[in-house]
Backbone as JSON, one array per atom type, in Angstrom:
{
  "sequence": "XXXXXXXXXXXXXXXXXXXXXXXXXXXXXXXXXXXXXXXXXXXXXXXXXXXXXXXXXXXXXXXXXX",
  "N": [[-7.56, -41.07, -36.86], [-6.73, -44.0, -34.93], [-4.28, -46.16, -34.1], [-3.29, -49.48, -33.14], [-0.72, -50.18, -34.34], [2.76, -49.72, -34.99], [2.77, -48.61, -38.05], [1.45, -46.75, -41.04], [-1.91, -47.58, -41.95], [-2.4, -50.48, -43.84], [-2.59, -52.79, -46.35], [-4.61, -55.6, -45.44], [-5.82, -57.9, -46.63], [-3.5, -58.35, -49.26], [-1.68, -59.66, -47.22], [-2.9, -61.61, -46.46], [-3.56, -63.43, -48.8], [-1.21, -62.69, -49.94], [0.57, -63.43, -48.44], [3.4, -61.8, -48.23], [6.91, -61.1, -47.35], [8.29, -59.3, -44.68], [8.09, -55.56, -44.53], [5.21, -54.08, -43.39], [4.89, -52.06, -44.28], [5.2, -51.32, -46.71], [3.18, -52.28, -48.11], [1.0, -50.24, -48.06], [-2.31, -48.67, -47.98], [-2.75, -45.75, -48.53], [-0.1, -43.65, -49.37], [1.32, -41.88, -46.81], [2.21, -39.14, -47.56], [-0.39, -38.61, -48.8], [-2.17, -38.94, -47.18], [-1.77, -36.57, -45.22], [-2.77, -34.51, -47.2], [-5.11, -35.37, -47.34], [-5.96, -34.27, -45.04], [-5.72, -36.26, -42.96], [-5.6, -37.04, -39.6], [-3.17, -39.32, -37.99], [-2.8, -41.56, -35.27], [-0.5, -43.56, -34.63], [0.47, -46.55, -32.58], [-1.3, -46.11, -30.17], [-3.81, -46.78, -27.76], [-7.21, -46.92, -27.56], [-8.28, -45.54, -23.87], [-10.89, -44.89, -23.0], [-13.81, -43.45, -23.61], [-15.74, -40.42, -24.16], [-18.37, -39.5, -24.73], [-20.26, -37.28, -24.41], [-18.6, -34.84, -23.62], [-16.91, -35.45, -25.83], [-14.58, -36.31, -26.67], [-11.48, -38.68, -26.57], [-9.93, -40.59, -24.15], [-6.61, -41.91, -24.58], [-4.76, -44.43, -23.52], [-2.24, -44.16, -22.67], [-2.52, -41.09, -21.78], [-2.94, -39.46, -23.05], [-5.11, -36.75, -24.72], [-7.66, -36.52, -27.22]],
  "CA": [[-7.47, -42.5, -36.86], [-5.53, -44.11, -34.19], [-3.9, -47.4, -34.92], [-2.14, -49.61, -31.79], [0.21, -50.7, -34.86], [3.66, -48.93, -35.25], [2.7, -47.99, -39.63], [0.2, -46.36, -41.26], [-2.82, -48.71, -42.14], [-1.69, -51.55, -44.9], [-3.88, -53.97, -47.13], [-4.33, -56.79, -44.69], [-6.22, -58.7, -47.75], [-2.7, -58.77, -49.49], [-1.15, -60.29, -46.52], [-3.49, -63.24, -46.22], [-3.4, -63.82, -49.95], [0.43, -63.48, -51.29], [1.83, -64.13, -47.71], [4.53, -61.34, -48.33], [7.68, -60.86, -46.34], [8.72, -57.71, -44.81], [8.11, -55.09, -43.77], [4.25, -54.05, -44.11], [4.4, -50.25, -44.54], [5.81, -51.42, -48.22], [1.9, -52.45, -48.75], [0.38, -49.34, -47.45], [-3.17, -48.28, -48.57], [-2.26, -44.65, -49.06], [1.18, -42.74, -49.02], [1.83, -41.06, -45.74], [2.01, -37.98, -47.83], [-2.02, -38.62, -49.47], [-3.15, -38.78, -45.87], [-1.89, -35.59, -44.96], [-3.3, -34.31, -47.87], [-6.3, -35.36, -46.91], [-6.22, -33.93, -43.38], [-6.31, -37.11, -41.5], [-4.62, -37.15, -38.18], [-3.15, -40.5, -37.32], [-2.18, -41.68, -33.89], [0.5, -44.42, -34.23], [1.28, -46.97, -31.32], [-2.43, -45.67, -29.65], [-4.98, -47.63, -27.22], [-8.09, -45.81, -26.81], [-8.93, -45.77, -22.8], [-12.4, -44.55, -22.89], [-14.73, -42.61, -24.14], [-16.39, -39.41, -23.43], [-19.74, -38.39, -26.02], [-20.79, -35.58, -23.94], [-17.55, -33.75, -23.96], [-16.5, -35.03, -28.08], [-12.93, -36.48, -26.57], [-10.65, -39.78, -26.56], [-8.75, -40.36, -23.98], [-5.81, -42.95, -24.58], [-3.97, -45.42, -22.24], [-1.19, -42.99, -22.0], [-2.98, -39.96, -21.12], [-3.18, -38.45, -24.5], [-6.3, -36.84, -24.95], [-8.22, -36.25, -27.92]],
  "C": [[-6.48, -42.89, -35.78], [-5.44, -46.0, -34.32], [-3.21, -47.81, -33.46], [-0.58, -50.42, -32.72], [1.58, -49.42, -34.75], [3.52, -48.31, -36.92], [1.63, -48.21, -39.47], [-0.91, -47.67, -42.03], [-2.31, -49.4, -43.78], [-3.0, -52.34, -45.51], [-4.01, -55.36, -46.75], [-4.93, -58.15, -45.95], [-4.85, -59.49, -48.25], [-2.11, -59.88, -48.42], [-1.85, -61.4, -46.45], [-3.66, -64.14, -47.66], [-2.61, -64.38, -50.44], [0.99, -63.58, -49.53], [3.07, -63.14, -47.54], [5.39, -61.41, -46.89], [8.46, -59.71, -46.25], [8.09, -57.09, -44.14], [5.85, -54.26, -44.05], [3.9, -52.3, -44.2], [4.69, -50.13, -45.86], [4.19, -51.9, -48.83], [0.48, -51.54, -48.35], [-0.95, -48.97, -48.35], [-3.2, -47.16, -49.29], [-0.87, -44.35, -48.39], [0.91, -42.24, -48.31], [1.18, -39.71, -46.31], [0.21, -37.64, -48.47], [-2.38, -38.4, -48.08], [-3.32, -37.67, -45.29], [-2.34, -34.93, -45.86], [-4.67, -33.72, -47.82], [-6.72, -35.1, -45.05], [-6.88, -34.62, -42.54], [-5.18, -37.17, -41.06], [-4.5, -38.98, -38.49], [-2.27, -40.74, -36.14], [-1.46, -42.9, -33.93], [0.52, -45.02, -32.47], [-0.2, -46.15, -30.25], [-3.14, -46.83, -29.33], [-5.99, -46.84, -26.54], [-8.43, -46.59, -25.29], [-10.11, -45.6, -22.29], [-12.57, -43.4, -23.45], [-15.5, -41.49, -24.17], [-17.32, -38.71, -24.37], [-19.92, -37.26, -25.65], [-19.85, -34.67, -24.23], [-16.74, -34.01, -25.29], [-14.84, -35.7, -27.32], [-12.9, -38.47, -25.69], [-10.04, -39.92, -25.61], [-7.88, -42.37, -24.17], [-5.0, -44.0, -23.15], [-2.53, -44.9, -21.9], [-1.69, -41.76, -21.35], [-3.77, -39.07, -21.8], [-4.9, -38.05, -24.56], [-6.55, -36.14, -26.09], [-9.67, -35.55, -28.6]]
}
C-alpha cells in the first residue's frame, strides 16, 4: 500500500461525521501491529511516478522502486 499521508490509513468516514480533533493515527483502521501481521507493506509519505505492467514494478517520485 503506499499512502502520500505521513500515518497508516484512518477512518475518513469518522472524520466527516464527529469532526474530531487531533491527531488522526488515534482513528486508525487497523493497529500498525495487525498490518504487519497481515504481511502488508506500507509506503508512508509515497507518490507513485509511473507504472511499469510488463516488468510488475512501481516506481515512486523519489526513485524508490517497487
Amino acid at each position: 500500500m503506499i499512502s502520500r499521508e505521513d500515518v497508516i490509513p484512518y477512518d475518513r468516514t469518522l472524520l466527516t461525521k464527529a469532526l474530531p480533533v487531533g491527531n488522526p493515527s488515534q482513528w486508525s483502521l487497523r493497529p500498525e501491529q495487525y498490518l504487519k501481521a497481515a504481511d502488508i507493506d506500507i509506503t508512508l509519505n509515497g507518490r507513485v511516478y509511473s507504472v511499469n505492467r510488463e516488468a510488475k514494478k512501481i516506481i515512486l517520485t523519489n526513485g524508490t522502486h517497487i
